[in-house]
C-alpha positions as CSV (number, residue, x, y, z in Angstrom):
1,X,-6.5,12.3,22.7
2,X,-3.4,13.7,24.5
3,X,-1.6,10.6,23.4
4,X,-2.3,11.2,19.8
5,X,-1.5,14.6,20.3
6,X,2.2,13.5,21.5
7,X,2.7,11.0,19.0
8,X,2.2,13.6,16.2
9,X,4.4,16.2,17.6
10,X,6.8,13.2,18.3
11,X,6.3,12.4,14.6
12,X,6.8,16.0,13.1
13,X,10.1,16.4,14.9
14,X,11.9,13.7,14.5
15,X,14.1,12.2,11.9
16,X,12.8,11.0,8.5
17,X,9.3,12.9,10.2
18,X,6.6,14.8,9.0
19,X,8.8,18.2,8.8
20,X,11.2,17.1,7.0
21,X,9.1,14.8,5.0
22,X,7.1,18.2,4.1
23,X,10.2,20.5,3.6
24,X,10.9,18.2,0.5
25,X,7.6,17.5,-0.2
26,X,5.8,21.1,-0.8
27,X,8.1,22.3,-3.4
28,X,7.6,19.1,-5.3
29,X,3.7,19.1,-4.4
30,X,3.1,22.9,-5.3
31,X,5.3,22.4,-9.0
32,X,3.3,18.3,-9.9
33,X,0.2,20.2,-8.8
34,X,0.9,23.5,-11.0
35,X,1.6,21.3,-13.9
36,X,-1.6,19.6,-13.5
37,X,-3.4,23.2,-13.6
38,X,-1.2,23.9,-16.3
39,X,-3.2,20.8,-17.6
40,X,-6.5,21.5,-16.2
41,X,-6.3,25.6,-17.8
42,X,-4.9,24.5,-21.7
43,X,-8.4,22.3,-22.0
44,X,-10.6,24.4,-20.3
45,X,-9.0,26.9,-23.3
46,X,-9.8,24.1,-25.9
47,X,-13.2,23.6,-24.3
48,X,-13.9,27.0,-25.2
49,X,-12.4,26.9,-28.3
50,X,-14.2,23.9,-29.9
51,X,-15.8,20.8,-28.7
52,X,-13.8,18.9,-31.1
53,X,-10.6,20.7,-30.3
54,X,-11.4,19.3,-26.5
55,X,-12.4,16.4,-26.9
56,X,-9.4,15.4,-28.8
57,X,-7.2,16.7,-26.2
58,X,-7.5,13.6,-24.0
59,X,-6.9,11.0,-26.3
60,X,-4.1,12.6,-28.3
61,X,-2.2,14.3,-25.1
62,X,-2.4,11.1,-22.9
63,X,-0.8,9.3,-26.4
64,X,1.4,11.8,-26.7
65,X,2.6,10.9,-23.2
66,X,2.1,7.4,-22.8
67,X,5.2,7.5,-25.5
68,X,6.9,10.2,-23.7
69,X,6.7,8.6,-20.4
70,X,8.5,5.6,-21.4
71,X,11.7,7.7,-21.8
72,X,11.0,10.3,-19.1
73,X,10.7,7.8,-16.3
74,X,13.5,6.0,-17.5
75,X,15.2,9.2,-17.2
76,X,13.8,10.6,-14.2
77,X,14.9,7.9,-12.3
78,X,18.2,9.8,-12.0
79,X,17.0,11.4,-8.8
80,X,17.4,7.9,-6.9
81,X,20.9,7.8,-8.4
82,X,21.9,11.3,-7.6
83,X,20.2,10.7,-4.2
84,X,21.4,8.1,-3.0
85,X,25.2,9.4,-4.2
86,X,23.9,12.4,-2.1
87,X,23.3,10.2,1.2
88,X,26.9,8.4,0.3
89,X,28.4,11.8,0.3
90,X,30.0,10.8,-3.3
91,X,29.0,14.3,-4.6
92,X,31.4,14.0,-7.7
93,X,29.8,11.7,-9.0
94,X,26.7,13.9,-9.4
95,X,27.3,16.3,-11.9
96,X,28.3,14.0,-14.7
97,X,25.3,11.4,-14.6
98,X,22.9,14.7,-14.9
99,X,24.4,14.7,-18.5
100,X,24.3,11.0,-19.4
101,X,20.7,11.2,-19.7
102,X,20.7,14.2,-21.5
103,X,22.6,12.3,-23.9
104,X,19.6,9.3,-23.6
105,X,17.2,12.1,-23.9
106,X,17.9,12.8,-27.5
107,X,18.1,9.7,-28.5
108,X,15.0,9.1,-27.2
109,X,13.5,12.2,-28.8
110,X,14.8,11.1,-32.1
111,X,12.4,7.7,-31.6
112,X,9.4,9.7,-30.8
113,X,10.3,11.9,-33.5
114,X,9.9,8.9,-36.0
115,X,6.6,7.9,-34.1
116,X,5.2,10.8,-34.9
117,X,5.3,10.0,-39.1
118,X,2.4,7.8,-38.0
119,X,0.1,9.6,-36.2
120,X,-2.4,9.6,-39.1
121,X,-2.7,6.1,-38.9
122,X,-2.9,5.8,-35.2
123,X,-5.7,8.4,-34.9
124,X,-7.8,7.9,-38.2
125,X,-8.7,4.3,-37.4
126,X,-9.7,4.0,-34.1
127,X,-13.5,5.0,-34.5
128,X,-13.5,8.6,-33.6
129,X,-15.5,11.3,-35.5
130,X,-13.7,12.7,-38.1
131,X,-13.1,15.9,-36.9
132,X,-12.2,14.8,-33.6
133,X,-9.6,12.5,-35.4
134,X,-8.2,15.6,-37.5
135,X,-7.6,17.4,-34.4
136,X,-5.8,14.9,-32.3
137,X,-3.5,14.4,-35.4
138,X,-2.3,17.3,-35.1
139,X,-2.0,17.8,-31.3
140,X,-0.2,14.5,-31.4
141,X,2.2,15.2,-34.2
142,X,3.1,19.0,-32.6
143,X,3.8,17.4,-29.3
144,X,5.9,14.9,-30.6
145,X,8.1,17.7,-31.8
146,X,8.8,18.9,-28.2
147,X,10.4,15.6,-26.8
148,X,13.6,16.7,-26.3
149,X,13.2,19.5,-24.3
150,X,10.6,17.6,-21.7
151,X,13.0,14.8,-21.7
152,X,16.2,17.3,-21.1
153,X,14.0,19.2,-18.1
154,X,13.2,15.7,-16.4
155,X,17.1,14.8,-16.6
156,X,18.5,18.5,-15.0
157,X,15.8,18.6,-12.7
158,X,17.0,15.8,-11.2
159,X,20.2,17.5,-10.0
160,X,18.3,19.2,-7.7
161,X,15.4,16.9,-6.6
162,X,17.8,14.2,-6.0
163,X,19.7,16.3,-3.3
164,X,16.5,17.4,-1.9
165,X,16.9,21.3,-3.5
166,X,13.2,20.7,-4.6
167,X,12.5,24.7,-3.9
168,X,14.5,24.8,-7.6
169,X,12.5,22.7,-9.3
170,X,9.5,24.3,-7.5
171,X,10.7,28.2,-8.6
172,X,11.6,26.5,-12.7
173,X,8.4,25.0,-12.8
174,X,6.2,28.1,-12.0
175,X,8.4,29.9,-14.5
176,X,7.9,27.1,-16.9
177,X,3.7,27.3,-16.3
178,X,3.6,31.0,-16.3
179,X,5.2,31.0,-19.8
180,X,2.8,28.2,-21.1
181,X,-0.4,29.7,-19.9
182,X,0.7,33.3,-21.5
183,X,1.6,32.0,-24.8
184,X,-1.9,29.8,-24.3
185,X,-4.1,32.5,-24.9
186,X,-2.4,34.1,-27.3
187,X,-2.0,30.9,-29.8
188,X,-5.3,28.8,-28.9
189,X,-7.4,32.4,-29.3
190,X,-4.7,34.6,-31.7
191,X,-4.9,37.9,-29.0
192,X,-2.1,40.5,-28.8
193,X,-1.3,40.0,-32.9
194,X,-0.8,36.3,-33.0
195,X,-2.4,33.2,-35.0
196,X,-5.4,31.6,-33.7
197,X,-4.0,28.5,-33.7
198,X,-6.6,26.4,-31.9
199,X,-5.6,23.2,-30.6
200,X,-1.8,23.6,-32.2
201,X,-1.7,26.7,-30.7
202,X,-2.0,24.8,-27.1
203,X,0.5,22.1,-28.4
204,X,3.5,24.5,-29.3
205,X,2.5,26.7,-26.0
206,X,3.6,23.5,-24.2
207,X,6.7,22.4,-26.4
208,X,8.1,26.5,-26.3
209,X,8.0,26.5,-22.0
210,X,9.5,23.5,-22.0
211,X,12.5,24.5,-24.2
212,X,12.7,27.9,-21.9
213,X,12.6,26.2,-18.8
214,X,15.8,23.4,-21.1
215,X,17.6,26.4,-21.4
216,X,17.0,27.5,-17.9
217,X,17.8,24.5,-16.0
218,X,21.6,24.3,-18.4
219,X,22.4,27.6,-17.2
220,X,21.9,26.4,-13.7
221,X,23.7,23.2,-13.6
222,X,26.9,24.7,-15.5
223,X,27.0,27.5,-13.4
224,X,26.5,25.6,-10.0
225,X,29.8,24.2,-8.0
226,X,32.2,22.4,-10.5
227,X,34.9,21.8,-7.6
228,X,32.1,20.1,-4.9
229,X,29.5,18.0,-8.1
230,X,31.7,18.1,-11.1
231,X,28.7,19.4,-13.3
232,X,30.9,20.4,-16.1
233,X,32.0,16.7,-16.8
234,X,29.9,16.4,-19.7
235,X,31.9,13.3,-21.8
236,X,29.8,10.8,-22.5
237,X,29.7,7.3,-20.0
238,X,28.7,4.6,-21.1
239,X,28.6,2.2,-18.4
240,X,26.6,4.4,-16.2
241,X,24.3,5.1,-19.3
242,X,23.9,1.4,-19.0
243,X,23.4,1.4,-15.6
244,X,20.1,4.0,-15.5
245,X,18.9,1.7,-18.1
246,X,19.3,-1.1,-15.9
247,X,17.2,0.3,-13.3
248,X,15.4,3.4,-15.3
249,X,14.1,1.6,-17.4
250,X,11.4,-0.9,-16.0
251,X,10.5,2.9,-14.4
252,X,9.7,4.3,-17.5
253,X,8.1,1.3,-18.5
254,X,5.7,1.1,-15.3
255,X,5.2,5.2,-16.6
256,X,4.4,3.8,-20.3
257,X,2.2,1.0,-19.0
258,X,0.4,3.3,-16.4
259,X,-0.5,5.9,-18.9
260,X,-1.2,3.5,-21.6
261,X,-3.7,1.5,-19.8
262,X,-5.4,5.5,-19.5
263,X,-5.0,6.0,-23.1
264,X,-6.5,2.9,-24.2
265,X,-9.1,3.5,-21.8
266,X,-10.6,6.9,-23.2
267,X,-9.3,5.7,-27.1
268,X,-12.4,3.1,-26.6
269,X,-14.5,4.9,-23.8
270,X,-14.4,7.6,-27.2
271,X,-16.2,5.0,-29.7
272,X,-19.4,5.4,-27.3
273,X,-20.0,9.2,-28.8
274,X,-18.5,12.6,-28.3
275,X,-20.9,13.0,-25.2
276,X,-19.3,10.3,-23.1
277,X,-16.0,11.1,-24.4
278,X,-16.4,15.1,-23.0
279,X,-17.2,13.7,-19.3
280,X,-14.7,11.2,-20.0
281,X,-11.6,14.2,-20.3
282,X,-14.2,16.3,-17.5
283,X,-13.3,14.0,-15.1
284,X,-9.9,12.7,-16.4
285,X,-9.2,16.5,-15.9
286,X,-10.2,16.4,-12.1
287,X,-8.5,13.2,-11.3
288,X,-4.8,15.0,-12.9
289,X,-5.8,17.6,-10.7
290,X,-6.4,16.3,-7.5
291,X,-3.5,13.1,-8.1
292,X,-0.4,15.9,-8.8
293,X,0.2,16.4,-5.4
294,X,0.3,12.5,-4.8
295,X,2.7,12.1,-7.6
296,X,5.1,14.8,-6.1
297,X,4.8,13.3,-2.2
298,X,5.8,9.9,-4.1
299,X,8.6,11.9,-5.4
300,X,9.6,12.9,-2.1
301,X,9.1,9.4,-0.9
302,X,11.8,8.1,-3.1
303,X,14.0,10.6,-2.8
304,X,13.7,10.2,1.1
305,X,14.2,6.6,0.6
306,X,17.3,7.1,-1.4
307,X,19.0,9.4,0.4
308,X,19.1,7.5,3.7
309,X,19.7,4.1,1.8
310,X,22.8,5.8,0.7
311,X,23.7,6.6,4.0
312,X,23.1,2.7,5.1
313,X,20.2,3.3,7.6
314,X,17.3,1.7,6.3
315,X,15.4,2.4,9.6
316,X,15.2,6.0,8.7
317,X,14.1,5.1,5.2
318,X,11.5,3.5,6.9
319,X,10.6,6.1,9.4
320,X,10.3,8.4,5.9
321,X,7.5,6.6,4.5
322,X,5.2,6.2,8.1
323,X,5.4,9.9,7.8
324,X,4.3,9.9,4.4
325,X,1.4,7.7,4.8
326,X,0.4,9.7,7.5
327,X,0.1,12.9,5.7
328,X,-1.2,11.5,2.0
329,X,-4.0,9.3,3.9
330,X,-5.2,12.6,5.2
331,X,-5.2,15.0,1.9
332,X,-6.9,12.0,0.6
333,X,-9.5,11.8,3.2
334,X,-10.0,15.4,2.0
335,X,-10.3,15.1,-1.5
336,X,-12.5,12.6,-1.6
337,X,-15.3,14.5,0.4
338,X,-14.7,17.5,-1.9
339,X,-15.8,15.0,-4.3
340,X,-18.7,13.8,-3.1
341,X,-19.8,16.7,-1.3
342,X,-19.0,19.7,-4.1
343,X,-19.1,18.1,-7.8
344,X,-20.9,20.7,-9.3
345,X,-17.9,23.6,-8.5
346,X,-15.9,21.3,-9.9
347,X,-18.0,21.4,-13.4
348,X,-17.7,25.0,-12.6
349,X,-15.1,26.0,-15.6
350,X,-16.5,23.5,-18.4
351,X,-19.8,25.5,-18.1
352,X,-18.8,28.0,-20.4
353,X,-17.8,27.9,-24.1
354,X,-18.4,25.2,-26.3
355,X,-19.3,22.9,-23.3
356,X,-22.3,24.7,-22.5
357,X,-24.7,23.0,-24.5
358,X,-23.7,19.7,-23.0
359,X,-23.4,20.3,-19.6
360,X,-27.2,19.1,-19.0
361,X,-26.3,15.7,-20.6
362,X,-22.7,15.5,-18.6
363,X,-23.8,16.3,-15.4
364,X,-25.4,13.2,-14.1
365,X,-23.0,10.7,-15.9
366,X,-19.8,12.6,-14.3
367,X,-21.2,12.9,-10.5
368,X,-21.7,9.4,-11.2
369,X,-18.2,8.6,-12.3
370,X,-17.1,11.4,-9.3
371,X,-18.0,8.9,-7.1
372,X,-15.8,6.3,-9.0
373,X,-13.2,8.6,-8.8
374,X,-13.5,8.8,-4.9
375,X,-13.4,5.5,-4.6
376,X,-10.4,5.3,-7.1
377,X,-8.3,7.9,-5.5
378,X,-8.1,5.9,-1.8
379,X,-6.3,3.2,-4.0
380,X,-4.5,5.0,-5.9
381,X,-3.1,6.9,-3.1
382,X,-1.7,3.9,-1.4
383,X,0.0,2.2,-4.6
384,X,1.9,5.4,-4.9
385,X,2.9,5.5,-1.4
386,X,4.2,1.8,-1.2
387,X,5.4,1.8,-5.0
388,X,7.9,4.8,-4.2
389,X,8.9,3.8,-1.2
390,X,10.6,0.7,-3.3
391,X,11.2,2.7,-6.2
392,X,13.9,4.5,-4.2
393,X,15.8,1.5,-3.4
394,X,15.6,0.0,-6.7
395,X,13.1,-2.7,-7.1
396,X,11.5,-1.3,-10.3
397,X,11.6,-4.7,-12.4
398,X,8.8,-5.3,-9.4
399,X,6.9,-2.2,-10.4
400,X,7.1,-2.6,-13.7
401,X,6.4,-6.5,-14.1
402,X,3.0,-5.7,-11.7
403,X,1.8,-2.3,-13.4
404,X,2.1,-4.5,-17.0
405,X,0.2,-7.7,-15.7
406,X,-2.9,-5.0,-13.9
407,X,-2.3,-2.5,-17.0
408,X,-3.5,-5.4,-19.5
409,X,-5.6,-7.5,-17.1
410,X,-7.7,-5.1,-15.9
411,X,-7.8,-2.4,-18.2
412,X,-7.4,-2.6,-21.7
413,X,-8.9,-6.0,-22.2
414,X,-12.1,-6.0,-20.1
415,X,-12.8,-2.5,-21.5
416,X,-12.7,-3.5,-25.1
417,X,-14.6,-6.6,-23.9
418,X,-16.8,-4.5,-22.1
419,X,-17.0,-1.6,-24.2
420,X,-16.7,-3.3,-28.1
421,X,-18.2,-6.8,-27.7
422,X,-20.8,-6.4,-25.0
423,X,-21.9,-3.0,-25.3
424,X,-22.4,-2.1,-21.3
425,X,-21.3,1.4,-21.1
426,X,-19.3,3.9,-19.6
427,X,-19.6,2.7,-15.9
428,X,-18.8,-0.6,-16.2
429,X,-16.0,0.0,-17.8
430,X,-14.9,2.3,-15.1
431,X,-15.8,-0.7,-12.2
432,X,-12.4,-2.3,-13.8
433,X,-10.7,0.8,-13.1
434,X,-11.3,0.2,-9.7
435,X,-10.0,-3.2,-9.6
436,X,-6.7,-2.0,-10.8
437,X,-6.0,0.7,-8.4
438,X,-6.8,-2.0,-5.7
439,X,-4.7,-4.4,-7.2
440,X,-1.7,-2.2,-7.7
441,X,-1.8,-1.1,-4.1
442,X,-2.3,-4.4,-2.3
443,X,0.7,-5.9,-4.1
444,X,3.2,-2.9,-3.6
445,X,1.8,-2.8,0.2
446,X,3.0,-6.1,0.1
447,X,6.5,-6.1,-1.5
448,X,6.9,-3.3,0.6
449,X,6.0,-5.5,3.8
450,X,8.4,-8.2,2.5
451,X,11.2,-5.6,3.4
452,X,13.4,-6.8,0.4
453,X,13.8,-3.2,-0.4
454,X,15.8,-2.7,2.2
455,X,18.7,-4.6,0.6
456,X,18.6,-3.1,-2.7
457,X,20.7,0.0,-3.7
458,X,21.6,1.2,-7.5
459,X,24.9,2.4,-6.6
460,X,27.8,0.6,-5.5
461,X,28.4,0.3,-1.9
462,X,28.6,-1.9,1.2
463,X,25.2,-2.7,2.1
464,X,25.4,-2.1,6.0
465,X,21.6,-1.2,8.2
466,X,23.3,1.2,10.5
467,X,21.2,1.8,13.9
């Protein structure tokens, strides 16, 4: 016991350890985990709004996204650059790649802007009630219209999370939440003089705090050190924009795929009735709960990663993610008997509203699929550890060409097999959710074994492992 004891004050100490792991971590924890409440409050709203309003929610937001997630990992990726220019002590080179993908942001917002003509066909012939289908229309369409802004906030973000400022990021994304959740209740509900705009209220909520927190983060950048990162170098590069395509891309690709195989998953999980569609986004809404602050230690992870790749000393990279693992193996451990142990507090805020009536019918199918979820979340955990870890050298065509093969193989077709052919149900379907989370975490466990990673960088340098 006094052994362990050592070795995990050894641990916290040292370099690439758990305190420093965690000084990067929290801020990036507490603002993926405030956007995921910022989730988890705007359909509670629409759950007590309407049952339609909520149940198209799901469906249309994870759409909306899937799309949106293409770009914004391609364009997130950016902190890998900017870290590992960070760890190479090339800080000029900084400030200008923040504003190449800008630039890629609105051109990307321009294609989901064309998308967006189409959401009536997407949404009208895909077997949901027709007032579900009117709603999501219109969620889908708004959200559409606020690309450019979540795209743009992704990109200048990044100036910051790359050099490991992630209290910045932390302190815009409150600001950002604070301003949705207001403007929430006065657009879903139409209090203090406004419209009661329902479901489009919660849609332009979310495109108006991303524009502030746009605004916000260009103030910042401009203002912030010209002489040491160059951040007023805004002409337009063409070779690095090539460059974060080269490796952002297969990352927003492994985004797209991830949230696609989601999408797909409650799109046909909703052609089973509004009833198994409502626990459906019930316990979608947990899972983006409980999985933000996974999302943001994977952040940190290839941020870590990056930064000491930069700096040639892989061992430290290494040293990075042990401590990692360490600490998301144990929130997990803790999740997951919240889970099993309390599901009914967690049902707590659908059990008012327009959800009351079902909650009788919901309960046993989504302690149930809680259990699922437990299951699910030791998986998922470990793919995002081990996927991150390579991220932040580079090797996202691995990511990507895995995510896509799992994506298609073991979610969308076996639960339209399952689902539309041979009718068995909501739980079966979710059994081949399972088998993707384990696939996707044995094989990045095992590319991450294979210690190619440590090879890889996506900036220019001598590649040198220094001890």
């Amino acid at each position: 016991m006094i052994n362990v004891f050592n070795n995990i004050k050894r641990q916290y100490r040292t370099t690439g350890g758990y305190l420093e792991f965690l000084k990067i971590a929290i801020p990036l924890i507490i603002s993926t985990s405030v956007g995921a409440v910022q989730l988890f409050i705007n359909r509670t709203f629409l759950s007590w709004y309407s049952q339609e309003a909520f149940a198209a929610s799901a469906p249309a937001g994870i759409s909306n996204w899937a799309i949106v997630t293409l770009f914004l990992g391609t364009l997130a990726y950016v902190d890998v650059f900017i870290a590992q220019y960070n760890g190479k002590r090339e800080y000029k080179s900084i400030g200008p790649v923040v504003w190449q993908s800008v630039y890629l942001a609105l051109v990307a917002a321009f294609i989901i802007l064309c998308i967006s003509f189409f959401s009536e066909s997407i949404f009208m012939n895909i077997g949901h009630p027709y007032v579900v289908a009117y709603e999501e229309v219109k969620f889908f369409r708004v959200l559409c219209y606020g690309a450019f802004p979540t795209l743009s906030v992704a990109a200048l973000s990044g100036f910051y999370a790359g050099r490991g400022k992630t209290k910045v990021v932390l302190l815009v994304g409150i600001y950002g939440v604070v301003t949705n959740i207001i403007l929430d209740i006065c657009l879903i509900f139409g209090y203090l003089g406004f419209p009661r705009l329902g479901i489009l209220g919660s849609a332009w909520s979310s495109n108006i705090s991303s524009t502030v927190m746009f605004i916000t983060y260009v103030f910042m950048v401009i203002a912030k050190k010209n002489n040491t990162y160059n951040t007023r170098c805004i002409k337009p590069n063409f070779s690095f924009m090539k460059r974060l395509l080269r490796y952002g891309f297969p990352n927003g690709v492994q985004f797209f795929f991830d949230m696609t195989g989601f999408g797909i998953f409650m799109l046909i999980i909703g052609t089973l009735g509004i009833v198994e569609l409502t626990v459906g986004n019930i316990v979608l809404n947990i899972n983006n709960l409980i999985s933000m602050p996974l999302v943001g230690c994977g952040m940190a992870i290839s941020i870590m990663v990056g930064n000491y790749l930069g700096k040639n000393k892989a061992y430290l990279a290494k040293m990075s993610v042990k401590s990692a693992t360490h600490i998301v193996y144990a929130y997990s451990v803790i999740v997951i008997f919240i889970l099993l142990l309390f599901p009914n507090q967690l049902f707590y805020p659908f059990s008012y509203g327009s959800q009351a009536l079902l909650m009788d019918k919901i309960k046993p199918m989504a302690v149930n699929l809680l259990k699922f979820l437990a299951i699910y979340l030791i998986f998922d955990a470990t793919g995002i550890i081990f996927a991150a870890a390579i991220k932040g050298a580079g090797d996202t065509v691995f990511i990507m060409k895995i995510l896509t093969i799992f994506t298609i193989v073991s979610v969308i077709v076996p639960t339209y097999l399952i689902v539309i052919v041979f009718k068995f149900g909501i739980y079966a379907a979710w059994y081949f959710m399972l088998t993707y989370s384990m696939g996707l975490a044995i094989s990045f466990y095992c590319r991450y074994r294979s210690d190619k990673w440590k090879e890889m960088r996506v900036i220019d340098m001598n590649v040198i492992d220094e001890n």
